[in-house]
N, C-alpha and C positions, 0 to 999 in steps of 0.2 A: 262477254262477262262484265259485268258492272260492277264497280268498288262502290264503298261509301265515300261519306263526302271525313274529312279529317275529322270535325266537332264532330260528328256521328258517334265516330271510332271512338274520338275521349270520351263521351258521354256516355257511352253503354256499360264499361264499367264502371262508374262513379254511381249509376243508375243500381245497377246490382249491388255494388258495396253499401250502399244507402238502406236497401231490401232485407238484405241481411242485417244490416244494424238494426232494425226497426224492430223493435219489441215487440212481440205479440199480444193484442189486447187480449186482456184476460175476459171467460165469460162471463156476464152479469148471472148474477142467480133471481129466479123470481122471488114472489114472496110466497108461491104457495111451493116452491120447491123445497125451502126455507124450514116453514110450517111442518112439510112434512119429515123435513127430516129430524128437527127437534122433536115432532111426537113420534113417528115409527121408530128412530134410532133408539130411544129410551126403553121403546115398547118391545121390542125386538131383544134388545140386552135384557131388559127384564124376562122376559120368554125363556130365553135360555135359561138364565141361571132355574129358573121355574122347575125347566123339565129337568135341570140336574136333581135340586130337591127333591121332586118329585122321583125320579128314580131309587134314592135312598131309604124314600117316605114309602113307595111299594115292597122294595126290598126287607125292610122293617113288619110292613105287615106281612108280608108273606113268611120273613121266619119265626114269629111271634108263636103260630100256632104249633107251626113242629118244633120249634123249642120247650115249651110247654108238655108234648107228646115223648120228645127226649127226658125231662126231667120226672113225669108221671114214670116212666120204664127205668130210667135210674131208681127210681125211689120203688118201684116191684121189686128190682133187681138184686138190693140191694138186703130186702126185707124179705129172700127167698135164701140169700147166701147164711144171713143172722140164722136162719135155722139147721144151717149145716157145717160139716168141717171143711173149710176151706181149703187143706190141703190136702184131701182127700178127695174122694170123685164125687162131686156138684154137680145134680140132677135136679133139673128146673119142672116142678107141676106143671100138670096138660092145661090148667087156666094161666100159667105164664107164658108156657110157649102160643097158644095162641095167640096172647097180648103182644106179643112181643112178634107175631106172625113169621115164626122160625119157620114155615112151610113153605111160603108166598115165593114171590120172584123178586122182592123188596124187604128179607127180613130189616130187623132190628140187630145189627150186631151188638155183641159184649162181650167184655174180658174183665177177670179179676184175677189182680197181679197184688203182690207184698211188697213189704217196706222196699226190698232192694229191687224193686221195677220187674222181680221175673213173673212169668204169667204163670198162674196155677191152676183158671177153668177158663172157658169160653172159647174165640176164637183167638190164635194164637197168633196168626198175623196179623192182627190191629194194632197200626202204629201206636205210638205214644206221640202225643203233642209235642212240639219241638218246643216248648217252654212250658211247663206244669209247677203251681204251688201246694206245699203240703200244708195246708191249712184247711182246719177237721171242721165237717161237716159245710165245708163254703164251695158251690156248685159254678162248673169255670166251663166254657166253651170256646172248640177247637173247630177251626178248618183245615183238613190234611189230606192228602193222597194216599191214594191205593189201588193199587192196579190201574193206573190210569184212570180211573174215577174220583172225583170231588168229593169226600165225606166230613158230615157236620158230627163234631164228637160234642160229648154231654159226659163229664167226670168227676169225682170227687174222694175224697181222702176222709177215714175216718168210721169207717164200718166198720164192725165188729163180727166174726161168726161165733158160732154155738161154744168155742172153745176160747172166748174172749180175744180173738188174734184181730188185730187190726188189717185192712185191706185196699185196695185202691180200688173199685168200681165204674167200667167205663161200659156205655152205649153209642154208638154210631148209626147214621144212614147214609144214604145218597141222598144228594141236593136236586137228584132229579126234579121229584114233586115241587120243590122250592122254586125250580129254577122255572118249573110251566104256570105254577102260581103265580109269581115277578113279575113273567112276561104277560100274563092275562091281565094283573092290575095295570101296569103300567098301559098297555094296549085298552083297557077301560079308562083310566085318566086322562090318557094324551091324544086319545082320536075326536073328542070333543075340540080339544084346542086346539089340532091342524084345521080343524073346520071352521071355527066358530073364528081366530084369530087373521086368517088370512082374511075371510068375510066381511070383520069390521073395521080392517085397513083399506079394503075396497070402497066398504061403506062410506067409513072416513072421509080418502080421498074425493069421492062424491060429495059427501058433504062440503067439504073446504071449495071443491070446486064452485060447486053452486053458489057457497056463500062470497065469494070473492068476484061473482056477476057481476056487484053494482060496479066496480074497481073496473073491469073492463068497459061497460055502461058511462062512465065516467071518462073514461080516457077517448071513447068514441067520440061523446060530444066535444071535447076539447079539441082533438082532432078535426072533424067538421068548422070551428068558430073562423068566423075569418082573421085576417090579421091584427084590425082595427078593433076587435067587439072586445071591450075591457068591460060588456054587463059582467054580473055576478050571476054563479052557477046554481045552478036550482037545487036546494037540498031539502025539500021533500019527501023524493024518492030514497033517500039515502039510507044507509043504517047509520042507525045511534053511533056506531063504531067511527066513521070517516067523518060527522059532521063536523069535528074540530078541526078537520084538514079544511074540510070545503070553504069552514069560515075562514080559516086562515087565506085559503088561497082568496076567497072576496077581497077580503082585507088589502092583501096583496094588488088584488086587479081595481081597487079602488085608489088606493094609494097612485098606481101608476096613471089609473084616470086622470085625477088633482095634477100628478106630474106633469102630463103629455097635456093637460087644457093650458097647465102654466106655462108650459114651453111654447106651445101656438101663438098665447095671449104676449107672450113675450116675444117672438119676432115678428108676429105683428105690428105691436109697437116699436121693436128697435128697426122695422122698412117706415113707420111713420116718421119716426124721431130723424134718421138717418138721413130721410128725403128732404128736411128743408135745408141744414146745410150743404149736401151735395147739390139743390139744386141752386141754392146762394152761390156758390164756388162757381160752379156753370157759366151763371147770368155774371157774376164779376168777372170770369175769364173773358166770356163775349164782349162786353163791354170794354175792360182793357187792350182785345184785337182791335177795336173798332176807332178807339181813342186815338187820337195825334198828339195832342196836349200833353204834355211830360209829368205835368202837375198831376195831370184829372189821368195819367195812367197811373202815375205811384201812387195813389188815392185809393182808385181800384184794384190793383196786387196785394194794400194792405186790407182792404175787407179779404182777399184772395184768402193770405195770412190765417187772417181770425178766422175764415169758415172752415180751410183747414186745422185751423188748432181745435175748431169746436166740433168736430166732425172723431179727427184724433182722441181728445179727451171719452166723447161717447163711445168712440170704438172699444179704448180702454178699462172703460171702469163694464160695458156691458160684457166685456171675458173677463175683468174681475169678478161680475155677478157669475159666470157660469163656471167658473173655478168653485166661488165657494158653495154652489149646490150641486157640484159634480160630486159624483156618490162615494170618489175614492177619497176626498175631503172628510166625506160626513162619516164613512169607515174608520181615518186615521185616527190610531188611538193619540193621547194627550200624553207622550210622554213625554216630550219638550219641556224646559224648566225657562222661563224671560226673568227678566228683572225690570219689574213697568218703569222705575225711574229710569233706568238707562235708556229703556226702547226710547221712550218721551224727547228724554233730550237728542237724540242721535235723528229722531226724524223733524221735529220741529224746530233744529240747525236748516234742516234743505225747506223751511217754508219762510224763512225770515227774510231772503232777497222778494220775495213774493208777497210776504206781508210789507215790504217797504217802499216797492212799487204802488203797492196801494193805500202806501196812507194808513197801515194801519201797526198797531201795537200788540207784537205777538207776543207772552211772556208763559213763564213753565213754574211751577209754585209745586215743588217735590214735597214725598211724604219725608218727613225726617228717621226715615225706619227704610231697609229693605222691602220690596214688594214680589216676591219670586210665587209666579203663576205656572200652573201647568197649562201651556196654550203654546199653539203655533207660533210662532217669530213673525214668519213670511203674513199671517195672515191675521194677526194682531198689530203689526205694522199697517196692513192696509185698513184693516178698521178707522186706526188712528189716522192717518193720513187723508179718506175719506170726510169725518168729523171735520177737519182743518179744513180740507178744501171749501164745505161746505158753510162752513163761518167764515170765512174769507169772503165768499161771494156774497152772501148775504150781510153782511155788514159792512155799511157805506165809509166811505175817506174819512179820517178823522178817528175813526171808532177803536176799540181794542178787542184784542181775543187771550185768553186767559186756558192756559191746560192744566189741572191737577192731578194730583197719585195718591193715592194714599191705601188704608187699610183698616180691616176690624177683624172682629177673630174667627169670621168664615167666610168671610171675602176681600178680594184686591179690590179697587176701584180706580178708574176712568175718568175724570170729569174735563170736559169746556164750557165755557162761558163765556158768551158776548155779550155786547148792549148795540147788536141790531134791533129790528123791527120786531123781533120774537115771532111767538109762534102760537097763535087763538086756541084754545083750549079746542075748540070742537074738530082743527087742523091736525091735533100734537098722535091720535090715531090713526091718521091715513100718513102721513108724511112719509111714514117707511114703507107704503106701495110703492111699485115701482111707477117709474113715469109720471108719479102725483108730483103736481107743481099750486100752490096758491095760486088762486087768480088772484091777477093786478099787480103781481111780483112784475119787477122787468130784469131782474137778476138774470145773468147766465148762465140759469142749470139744467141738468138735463132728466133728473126728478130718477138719479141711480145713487147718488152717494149714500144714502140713508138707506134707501135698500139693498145696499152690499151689508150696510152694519148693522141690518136686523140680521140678515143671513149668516154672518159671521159671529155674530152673540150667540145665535141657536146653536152652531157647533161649538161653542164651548160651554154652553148650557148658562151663557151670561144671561142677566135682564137689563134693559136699557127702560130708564125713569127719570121723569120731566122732574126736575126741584127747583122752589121757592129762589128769586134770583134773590144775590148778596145784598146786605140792606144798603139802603142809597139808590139804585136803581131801579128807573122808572119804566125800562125795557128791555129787553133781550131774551136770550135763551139759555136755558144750562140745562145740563143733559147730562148725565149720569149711564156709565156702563161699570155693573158689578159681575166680576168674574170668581166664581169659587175656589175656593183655595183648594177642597178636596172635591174633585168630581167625580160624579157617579162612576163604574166600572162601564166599560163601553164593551159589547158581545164584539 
């Protein structure tokens, strides 16, 4: 007999307590399950109520006519009694009793009773309605029992016989005939609609089946595509109903095109970019093993240094680019509130040892107002920070860099300025590609900082614009980024 091993043991219950917690996914519903149930269920409820009506609606006509045949015989009845003494013995003519088919297996009963309800002629066991009004000459009908038979009465108050005495006049039948009429109309109305209804939910469902072809048709090819094929899907064949989907999804699968060519073009060039200071660092590590000379080794550790920092810096700023076009970026909404004059001075504190290593003049020239934006912190910082690094390099010993704030009444603004080398008109539209560097620059950049701060304008729906440098100057750059003050609603 073999045991399990101990983790075996723990783990088979933790495995079942897990099984049981697990919720059961619920089933999806199609869409043609969907469809049919909003049209059958409607159709189906309407149905019923149908054949209730309809029961009513046959009921009605079927007692229409022997109400009528009741009221013709009351009104005989009635106009047989006026010519006699009502409380004396009441003999009906041989043309009334045959009307009234006093022979048959189905006569016509009747009774006529006085004010105080007693019967004086006809048949003497006909109930009286369980509620009767005495109001003259106005004709009322009754459903009552007798002898265990359903009988439709027809009565009224207000006749007079030969001797002026008022009288109460009643006629009766059985609902027999009523009751086979009902069922004949009814059995005529409602065998069309067990036929006819069940038919065109078959129909129906046929129909919707077929029409919902192409939706299968469509889902087939998409299935078949390979993983890579971002073509657009062919809506020719389509119905007019789904082309708005199909565009959309082109739309979609082109979009993701432009993405996935921009993500290739992009590490492609960041193995380009990457490779010369990694392989700088290499040839100076080699070099440094090889060296005896103490001088000409610290020489070579400090290029070591630089190709490491320059290597670091690229690493840097290329996962700051992919931060800010990572899709959960471009999602977040802007509910963040900054205040540009504080961002400004709190970051270009940590570039001032850096501006004065290099010789240069870093200064902050605030709006004299609040500037509260709705934008990221984290990534309005790096905008700015980007800008800075980028003026820094580019502007020789000696030179200044200048950052401003300010405002108008639908947007915050951004600005720096230097009096480097500036930037050629025909240059100032590509600068924000990635990896674009002027030629004949010897600066050390790496052609990312500008293209993190186009990327980062898009997500807050800023614009970044070249303006007229300050007067007195005979070079440089200024650069403008306008952030809205109310931006659009983001889905």
């Amino acid at each position: 007999m073999h045991s399990q091993p101990q983790s075996a043991r723990q783990d088979a219950p933790d495995r079942a307590a897990r099984s049981r917690k697990a919720p059961a996914k619920p089933a999806q519903r199609t869409l043609i399950h969907k469809i049919m149930l909003w049209i059958f269920g409607p159709l189906f409820l309407l149905w019923t109520i149908g054949i209730v009506i309809t029961y009513f609606i046959a009921q009605h006509i079927a007692n229409s006519p022997y109400d009528r045949t009741l009221r013709d015989h009351l009104d005989l009845l009635r106009h047989e009694i006026s010519q006699q003494d009502a409380h004396g013995r009441v003999e009906l003519s041989a043309s009334a009793n045959t009307i009234l088919r006093l022979g048959s297996d189905t006569p016509t009963l009747w009774q006529i009773r006085d004010a105080n309800g007693d019967p004086l002629a006809g048949n003497a066991a006909l109930p009286l309605p369980d509620s009767w009004d005495y109001e003259n000459n106005v004709l009322r009908y009754r459903d009552v029992e007798m002898d265990g038979q359903s009988l439709r009465l027809a009565y009224v108050w207000g006749g007079r016989d030969r001797l002026n005495t008022p009288f109460l006049a009643i006629v009766a039948e059985t609902n027999q005939h009523r009751s086979v009429l009902h069922r004949e109309i009814l059995i005529g109305m409602l065998t069309p609609q067990f036929i006819l209804v069940p038919l065109a939910a078959m129909l129906a469902g046929l129909g919707l089946t077929h029409g919902l072809e192409p939706l299968n048709l469509l889902q087939a090819r998409l299935r078949a595509r390979a993983p890579g094929d971002l073509s657009p899907v062919d809506r020719d064949q389509a119905p007019a109903e789904i082309v708005p989907l199909i565009d959309a999804m082109n739309g979609l699968l082109e979009r993701q095109a432009q993405y996935s060519a921009a993500q290739r073009r992009f590490v492609a060039n960041a193995a380009h970019q990457l490779k010369t200071p990694l392989a700088g660092i290499r040839t100076q590590a080699e070099v440094a093993l090889r060296e005896h000379d103490p001088v000409q080794t610290e020489a070579s550790l400090r290029q070591l240094v630089r190709g490491t920092e320059r290597a670091t810096r690229l690493v840097t700023q290329m996962l700051a680019l992919a931060r800010a076009e990572s899709g959960d970026a471009l999602r977040a909404p802007l509910s963040q509130a900054i205040e540009l004059n504080t961002l400004a001075e709190q970051h270009i504190a940590q570039w001032v040892p850096r501006a004065l290593q290099l010789g240069l003049d870093l200064g902050l020239e605030s709006a004299g107002q609040p500037v509260v934006l709705p934008a990221d912190g984290v990534m309005a910082g790096e905008l700015l920070n980007n800008l800075l690094d980028n003026a820094l390099i580019y502007t020789p010993a000696g030179g200044w860099v200048t950052v401003r704030t300010g405002r108008d009444q639908e947007h915050g603004w951004l600005e720096i300025e230097d009096n480097g080398p500036g930037i050629a008109p025909e240059h100032q539209s590509r600068v924000f590609d990635r990896f674009y560097r002027i030629m004949g620059n010897q600066a050390d950049g790496s052609g990312l900082g500008l293209a993190i701060v186009r990327e980062i304008a898009d997500i807050h729906d800023a614009t970044i614009e070249f303006l007229p440098l300050s007067a007195g100057q005979a070079s440089g750059t200024r650069l403008r980024v306008s952030f809205p003050l109310n931006p659009p609603r983001r889905a």
